[in-house]
C-alpha positions as CSV (number, residue, x, y, z in Angstrom):
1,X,-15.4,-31.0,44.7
2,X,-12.0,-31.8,45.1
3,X,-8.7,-29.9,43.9
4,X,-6.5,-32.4,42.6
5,X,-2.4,-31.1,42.1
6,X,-0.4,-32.8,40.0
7,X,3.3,-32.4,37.8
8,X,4.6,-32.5,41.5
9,X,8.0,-33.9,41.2
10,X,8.6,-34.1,45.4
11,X,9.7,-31.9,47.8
12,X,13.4,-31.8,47.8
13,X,12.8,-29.8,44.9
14,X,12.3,-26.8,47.6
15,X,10.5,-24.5,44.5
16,X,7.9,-27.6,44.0
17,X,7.5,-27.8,48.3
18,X,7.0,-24.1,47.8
19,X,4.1,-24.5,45.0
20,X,2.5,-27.2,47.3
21,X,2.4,-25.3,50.4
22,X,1.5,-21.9,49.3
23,X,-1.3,-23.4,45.9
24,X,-2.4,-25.3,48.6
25,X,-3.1,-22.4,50.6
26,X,-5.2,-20.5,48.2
27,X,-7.2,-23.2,47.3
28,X,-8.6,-22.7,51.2
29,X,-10.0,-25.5,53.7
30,X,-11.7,-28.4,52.2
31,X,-10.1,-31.8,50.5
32,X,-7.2,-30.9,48.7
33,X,-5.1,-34.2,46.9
34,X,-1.1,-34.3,45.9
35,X,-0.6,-36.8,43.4
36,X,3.4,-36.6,43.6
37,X,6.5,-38.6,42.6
38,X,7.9,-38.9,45.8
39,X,5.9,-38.3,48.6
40,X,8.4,-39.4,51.3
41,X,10.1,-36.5,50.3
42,X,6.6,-34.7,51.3
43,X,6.6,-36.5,54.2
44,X,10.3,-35.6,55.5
45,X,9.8,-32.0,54.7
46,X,6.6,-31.6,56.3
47,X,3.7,-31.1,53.6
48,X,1.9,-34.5,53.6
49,X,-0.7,-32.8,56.2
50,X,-3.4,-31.8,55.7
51,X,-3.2,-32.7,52.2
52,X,-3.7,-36.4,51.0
53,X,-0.7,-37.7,49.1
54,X,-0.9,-39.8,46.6
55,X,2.5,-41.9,45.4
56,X,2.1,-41.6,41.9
57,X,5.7,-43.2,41.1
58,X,6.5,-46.0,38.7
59,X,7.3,-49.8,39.7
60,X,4.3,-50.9,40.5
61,X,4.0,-54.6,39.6
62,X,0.1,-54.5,40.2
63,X,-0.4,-51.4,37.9
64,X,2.2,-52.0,35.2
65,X,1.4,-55.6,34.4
66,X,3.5,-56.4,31.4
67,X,0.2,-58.5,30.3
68,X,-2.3,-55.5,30.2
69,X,-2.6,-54.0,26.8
70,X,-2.0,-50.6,27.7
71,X,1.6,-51.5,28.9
72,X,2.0,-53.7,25.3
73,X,0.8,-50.0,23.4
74,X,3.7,-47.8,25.0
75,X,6.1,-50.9,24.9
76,X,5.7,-50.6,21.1
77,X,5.7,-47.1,20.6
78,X,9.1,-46.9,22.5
79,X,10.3,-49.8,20.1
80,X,8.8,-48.4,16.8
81,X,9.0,-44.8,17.6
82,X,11.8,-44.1,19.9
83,X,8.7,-42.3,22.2
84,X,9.6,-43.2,25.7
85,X,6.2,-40.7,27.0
86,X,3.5,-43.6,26.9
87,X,5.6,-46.3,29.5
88,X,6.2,-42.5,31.5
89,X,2.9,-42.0,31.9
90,X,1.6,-45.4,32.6
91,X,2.3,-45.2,36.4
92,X,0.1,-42.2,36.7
93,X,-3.4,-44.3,35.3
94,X,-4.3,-46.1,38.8
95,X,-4.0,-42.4,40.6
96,X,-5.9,-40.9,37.8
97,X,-8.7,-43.5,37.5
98,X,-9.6,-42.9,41.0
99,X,-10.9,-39.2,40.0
100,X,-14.3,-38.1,39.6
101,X,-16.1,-35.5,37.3
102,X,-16.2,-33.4,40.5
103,X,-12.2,-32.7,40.5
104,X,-10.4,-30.4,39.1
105,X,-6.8,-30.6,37.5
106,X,-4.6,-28.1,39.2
107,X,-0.8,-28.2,37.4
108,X,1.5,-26.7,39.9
109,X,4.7,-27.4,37.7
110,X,4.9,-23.8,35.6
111,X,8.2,-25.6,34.8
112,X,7.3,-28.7,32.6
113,X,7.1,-27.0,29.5
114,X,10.8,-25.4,29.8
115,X,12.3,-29.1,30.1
116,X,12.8,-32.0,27.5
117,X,10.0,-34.3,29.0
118,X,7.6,-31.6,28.2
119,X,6.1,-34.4,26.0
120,X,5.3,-36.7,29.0
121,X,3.4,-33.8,31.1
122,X,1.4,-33.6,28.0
123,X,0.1,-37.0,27.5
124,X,-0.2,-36.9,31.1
125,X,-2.2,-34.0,30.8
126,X,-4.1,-35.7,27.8
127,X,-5.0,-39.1,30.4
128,X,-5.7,-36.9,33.3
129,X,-8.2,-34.9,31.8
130,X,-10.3,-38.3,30.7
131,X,-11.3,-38.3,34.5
132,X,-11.4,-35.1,36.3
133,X,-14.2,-32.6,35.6
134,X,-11.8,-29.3,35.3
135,X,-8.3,-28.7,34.7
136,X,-6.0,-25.5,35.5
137,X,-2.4,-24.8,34.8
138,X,-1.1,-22.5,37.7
139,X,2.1,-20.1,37.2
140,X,3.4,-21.4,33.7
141,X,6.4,-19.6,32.1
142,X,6.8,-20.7,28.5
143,X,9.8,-20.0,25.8
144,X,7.7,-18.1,23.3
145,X,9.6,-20.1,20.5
146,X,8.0,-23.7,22.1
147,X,4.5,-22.1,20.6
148,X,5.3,-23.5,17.5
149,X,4.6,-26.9,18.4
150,X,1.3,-27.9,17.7
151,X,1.1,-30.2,20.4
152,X,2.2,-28.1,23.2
153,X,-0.8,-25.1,21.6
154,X,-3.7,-28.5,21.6
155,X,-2.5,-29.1,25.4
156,X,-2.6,-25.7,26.1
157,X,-5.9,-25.0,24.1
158,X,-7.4,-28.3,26.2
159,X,-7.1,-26.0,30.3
160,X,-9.8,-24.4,31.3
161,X,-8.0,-21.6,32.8
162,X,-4.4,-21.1,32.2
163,X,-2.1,-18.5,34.5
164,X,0.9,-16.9,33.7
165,X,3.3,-15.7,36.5
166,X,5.2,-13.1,33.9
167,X,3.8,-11.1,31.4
168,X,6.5,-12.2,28.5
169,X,4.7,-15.6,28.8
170,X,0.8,-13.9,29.3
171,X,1.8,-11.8,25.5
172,X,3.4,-15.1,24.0
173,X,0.5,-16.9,24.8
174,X,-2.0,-14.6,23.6
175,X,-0.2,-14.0,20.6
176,X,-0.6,-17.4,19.8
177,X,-4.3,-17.3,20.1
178,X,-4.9,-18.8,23.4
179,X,-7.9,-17.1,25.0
180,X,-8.1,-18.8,28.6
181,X,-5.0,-17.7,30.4
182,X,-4.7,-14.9,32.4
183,X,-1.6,-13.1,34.5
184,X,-1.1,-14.0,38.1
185,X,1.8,-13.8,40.6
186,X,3.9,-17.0,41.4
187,X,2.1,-18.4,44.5
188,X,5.6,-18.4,46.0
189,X,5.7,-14.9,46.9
190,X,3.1,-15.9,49.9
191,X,5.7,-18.3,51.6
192,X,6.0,-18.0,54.8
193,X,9.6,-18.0,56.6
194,X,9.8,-20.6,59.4
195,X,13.1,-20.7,61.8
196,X,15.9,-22.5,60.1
197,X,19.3,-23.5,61.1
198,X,21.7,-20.7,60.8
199,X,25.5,-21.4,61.3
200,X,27.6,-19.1,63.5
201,X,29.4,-17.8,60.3
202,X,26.4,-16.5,59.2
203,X,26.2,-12.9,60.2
204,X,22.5,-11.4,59.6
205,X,21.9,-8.8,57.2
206,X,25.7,-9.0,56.1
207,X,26.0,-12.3,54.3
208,X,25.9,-12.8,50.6
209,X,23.9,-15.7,49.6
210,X,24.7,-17.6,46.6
211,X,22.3,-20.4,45.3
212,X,24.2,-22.5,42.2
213,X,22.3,-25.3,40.5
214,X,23.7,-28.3,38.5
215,X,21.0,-27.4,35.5
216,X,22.8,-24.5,35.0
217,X,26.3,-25.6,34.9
218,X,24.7,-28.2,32.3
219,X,23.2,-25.4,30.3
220,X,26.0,-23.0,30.2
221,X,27.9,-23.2,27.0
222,X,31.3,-22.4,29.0
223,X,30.9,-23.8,32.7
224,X,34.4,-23.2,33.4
225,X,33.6,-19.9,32.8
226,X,30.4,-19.5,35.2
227,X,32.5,-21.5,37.9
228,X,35.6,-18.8,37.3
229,X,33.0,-16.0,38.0
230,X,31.7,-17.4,41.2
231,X,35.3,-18.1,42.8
232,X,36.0,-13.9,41.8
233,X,32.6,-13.1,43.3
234,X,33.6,-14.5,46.7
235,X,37.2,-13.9,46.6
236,X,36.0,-10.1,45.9
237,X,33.3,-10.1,48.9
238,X,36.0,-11.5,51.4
239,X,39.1,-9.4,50.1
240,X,36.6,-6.1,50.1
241,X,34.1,-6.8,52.7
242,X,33.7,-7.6,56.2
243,X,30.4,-9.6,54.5
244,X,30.1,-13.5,55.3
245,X,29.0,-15.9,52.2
246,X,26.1,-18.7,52.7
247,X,25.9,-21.1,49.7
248,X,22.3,-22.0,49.9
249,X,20.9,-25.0,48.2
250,X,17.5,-25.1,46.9
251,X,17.2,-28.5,45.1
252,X,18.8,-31.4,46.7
253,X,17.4,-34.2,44.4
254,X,19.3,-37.0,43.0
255,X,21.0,-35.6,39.7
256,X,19.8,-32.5,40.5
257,X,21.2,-31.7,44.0
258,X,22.8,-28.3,44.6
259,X,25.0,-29.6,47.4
260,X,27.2,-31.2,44.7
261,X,28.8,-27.6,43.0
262,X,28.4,-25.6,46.2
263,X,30.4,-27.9,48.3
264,X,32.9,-27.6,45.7
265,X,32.7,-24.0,46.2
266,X,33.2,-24.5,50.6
267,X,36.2,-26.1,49.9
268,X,37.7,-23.6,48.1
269,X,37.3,-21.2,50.7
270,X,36.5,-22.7,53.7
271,X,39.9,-22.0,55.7
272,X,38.7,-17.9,55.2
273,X,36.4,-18.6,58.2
274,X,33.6,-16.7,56.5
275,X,32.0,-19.2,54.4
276,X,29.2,-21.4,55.2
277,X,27.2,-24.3,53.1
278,X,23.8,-24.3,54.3
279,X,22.0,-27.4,55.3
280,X,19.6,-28.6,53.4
281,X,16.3,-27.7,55.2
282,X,12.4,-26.8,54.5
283,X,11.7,-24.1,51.9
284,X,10.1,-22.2,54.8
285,X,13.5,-22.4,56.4
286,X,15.5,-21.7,53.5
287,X,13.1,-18.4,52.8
288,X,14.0,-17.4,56.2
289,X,17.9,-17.7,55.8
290,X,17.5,-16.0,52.2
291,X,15.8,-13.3,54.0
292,X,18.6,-12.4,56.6
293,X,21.0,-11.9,53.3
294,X,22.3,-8.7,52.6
295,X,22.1,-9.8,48.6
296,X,21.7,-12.9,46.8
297,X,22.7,-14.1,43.6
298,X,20.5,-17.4,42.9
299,X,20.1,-19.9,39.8
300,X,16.7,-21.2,40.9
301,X,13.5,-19.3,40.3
302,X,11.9,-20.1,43.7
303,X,15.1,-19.2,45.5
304,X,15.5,-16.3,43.9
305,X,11.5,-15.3,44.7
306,X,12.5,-16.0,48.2
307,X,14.7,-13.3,48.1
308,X,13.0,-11.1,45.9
309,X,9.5,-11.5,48.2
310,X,11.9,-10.7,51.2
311,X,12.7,-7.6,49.8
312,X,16.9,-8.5,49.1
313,X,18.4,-7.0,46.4
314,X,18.8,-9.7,43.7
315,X,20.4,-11.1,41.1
316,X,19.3,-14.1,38.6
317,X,21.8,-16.3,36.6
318,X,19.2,-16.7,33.9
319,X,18.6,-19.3,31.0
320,X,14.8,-18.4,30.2
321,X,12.1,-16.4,30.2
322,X,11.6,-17.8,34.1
323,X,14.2,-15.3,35.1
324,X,13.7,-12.4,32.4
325,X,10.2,-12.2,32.7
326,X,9.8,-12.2,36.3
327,X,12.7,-9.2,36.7
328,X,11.3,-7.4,34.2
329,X,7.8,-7.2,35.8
330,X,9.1,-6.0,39.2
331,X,11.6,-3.6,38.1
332,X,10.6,-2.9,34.5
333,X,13.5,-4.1,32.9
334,X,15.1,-7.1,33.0
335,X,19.0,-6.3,32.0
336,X,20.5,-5.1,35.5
337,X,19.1,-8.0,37.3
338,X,19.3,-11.4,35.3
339,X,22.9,-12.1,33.9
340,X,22.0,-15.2,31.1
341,X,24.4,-17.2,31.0
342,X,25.0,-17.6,27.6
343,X,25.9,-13.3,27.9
344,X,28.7,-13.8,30.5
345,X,32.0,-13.3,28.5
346,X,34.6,-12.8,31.4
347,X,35.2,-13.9,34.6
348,X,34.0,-10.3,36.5
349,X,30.3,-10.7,35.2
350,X,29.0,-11.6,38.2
351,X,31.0,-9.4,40.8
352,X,30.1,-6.1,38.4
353,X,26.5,-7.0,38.7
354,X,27.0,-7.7,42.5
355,X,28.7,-4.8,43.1
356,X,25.7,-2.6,41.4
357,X,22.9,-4.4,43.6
358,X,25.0,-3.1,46.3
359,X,25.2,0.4,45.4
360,X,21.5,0.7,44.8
361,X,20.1,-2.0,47.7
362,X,17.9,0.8,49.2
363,X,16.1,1.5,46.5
364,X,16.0,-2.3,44.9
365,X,14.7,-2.8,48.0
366,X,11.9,-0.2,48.4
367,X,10.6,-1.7,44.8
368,X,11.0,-5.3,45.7
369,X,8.6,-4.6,49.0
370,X,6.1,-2.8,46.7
371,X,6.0,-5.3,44.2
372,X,5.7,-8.0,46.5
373,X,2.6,-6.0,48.6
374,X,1.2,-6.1,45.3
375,X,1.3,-9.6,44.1
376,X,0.3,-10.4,47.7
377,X,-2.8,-8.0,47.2
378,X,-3.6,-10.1,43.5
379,X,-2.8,-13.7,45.2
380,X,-5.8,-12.9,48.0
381,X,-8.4,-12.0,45.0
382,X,-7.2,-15.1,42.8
383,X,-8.2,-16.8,46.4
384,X,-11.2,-15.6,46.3
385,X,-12.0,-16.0,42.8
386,X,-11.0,-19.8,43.5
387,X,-13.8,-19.9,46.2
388,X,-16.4,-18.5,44.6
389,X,-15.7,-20.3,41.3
390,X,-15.8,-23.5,43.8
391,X,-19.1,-22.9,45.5
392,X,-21.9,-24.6,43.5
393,X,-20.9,-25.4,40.5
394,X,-19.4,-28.1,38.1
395,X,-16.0,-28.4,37.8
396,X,-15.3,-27.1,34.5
397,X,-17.1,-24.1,35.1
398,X,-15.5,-23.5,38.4
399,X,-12.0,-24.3,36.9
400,X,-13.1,-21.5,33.9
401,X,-14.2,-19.0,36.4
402,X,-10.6,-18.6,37.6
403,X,-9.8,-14.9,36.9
């Protein structure tokens, strides 16, 4: 029996590196595949061994013969319909059609469904499910309002096991009527911190670091207004602090690359002497820079559960229930520690929020390290849960007997 992961998008995407290398992890010894998008971005990162990788990408002339009738059905339902998710998925059928009844579907993108291809990860679910024996969708969070798509509810309705890293998402799901999922922590929260490359700037346990994505510049109905609150936030820290600032990517993926507004950022304030742009690096390294911060203010969920499962005092520039849901199971509410975007009405948002994570770091703290004993405590029995549900039987029932 083999555990086959999949809606893997490549590793410069340091939240999906993350997934891979800690899922990975509680699936145990034994034959684990990555089917991924880019899997010389596995490679350069370090997470092609011991798994096997599998390049799942597009452009292959032997696959996608323009002959076969396969490629002729999604070529007309782009034409006809205007649905692009057929000729997306077509890459994916020579990986797929090398699986047996003996594997088991493991999702590892909780993401897909928060995005506007959620309709290709769902035929892709639909194709990939004609061959494996077993399928499981790890740590989804999912807008309660996408439940009214009948589509996404059949997809969901077709896992054998379904896990939910929040709660908001575990009581959305139920409420619709699913009866297969089940809560459990984001496998993140097991990452372990490797050494990085640390500037001379960067002064442990007094730096702020700041984590800003493109995706949420894109979402944010005023990004003028989100950029005006970060150039107040470190203008504040240097003009009231003796703290340095590390801008920390976490995505460095063409169109998606973090670099691109946090250099923007450096130069700014470069010439204070107290400002550093980290260099892209492993998520392992990035968790062990994040963990040296004295606070953090992060966009992206996994950077932020770097900090979180490091025990810094947080906070989460929010757009969905990712961010909401997660704060509100650690601390019990969500409102002190995720600022949505679409909420910020000034340029001081951010630095008021900063400020209070600073006033009340000791105890953020103390909860953040209980929390994350906890979820580490859960992770070890979904391991073994995993194993035992692995040992001598069929796929589908082991995939069920998850939790």
């Amino acid at each position: 029996m083999r555990y086959i992961l999949h809606d893997h998008i490549g590793s410069a995407n340091h939240g999906c590196e993350a997934l891979v290398r800690t899922v990975s992890k509680l699936l145990g010894p034994g034959r684990t595949v990555l089917l991924s998008e880019a899997p010389e971005e596995d490679a350069r990162y370090g997470v092609a061994r011991p798994l096997v990788v599998q390049d799942v990408r597009p452009a292959r002339s032997d696959v996608i013969r323009k002959s076969s009738p396969a490629f002729w059905s999604a070529y007309l339902r782009l034409k006809l319909l205007n649905d692009y998710t057929p000729l997306d998925v077509l890459p994916y059928r020579a990986a797929l059609q090398t699986l047996t009844r003996d594997d088991i579907l493991v999702s590892i993108g909780g993401d897909v469904y928060c995005y506007e291809d959620m309709q290709k990860h769902i035929r892709l679910h639909n194709l990939a499910r004609r061959y494996a024996g077993g399928s499981i969708l790890l740590g989804c969070s999912i807008e309660p309002k996408l439940l009214r798509s009948k589509a996404l509810l059949r997809d969901l309705t077709a896992f054998d096991r379904i896990t939910a890293r929040e709660t908001q998402t575990l009581h959305a799901l139920q409420s619709a009527g699913l009866r297969n999922v089940s809560f459990c922590p984001d496998s993140a929260f097991l990452l372990e911190p490797r050494g990085a490359e640390i500037p001379e700037v960067f002064q442990p346990h007094n730096t702020v670091g700041i984590n800003v994505s493109p995706l949420l510049l894109r979402r944010a109905r005023n990004a003028k207004l989100i950029w005006g609150n970060l150039i107040a936030l470190i203008g504040t820290i240097l003009r009231t602090t003796d703290s340095a600032v590390a801008l920390i990517p976490h995505a460095v993926q063409n169109g998606n690359d973090d670099r691109d507004p946090l250099k923007e950022l450096y130069a700014a304030f470069q010439d204070s002497g107290r400002v550093c742009l980290i260099k892209d690096q492993s998520a392992s390294q990035l968790k062990s820079i994040i963990a040296l911060c004295s606070s953090f203010i992060g966009a992206r969920t996994h950077a932020v559960i770097a900090a979180y499962s490091s025990g810094v005092p947080t906070l989460a520039l929010g757009y969905s229930v990712k961010a909401k849901g997660l704060a509100e199971d650690i601390f019990g509410v969500d409102t002190p520690y995720v600022l949505p975007i679409e909420n910020i009405a000034n340029e001081t948002a951010v630095t008021r929020r900063w400020i209070r994570l600073r006033i009340h770091a000791p105890e953020i703290t103390e909860t953040l390290r209980a929390k994350t004993a906890a979820y580490e405590d859960a992770l070890k029995a979904f391991r073994r849960t995993l194993q035992e549900g692995k040992d001598g039987k069929t796929a589908r029932n082991a995939a069920s007997a998850v939790l």
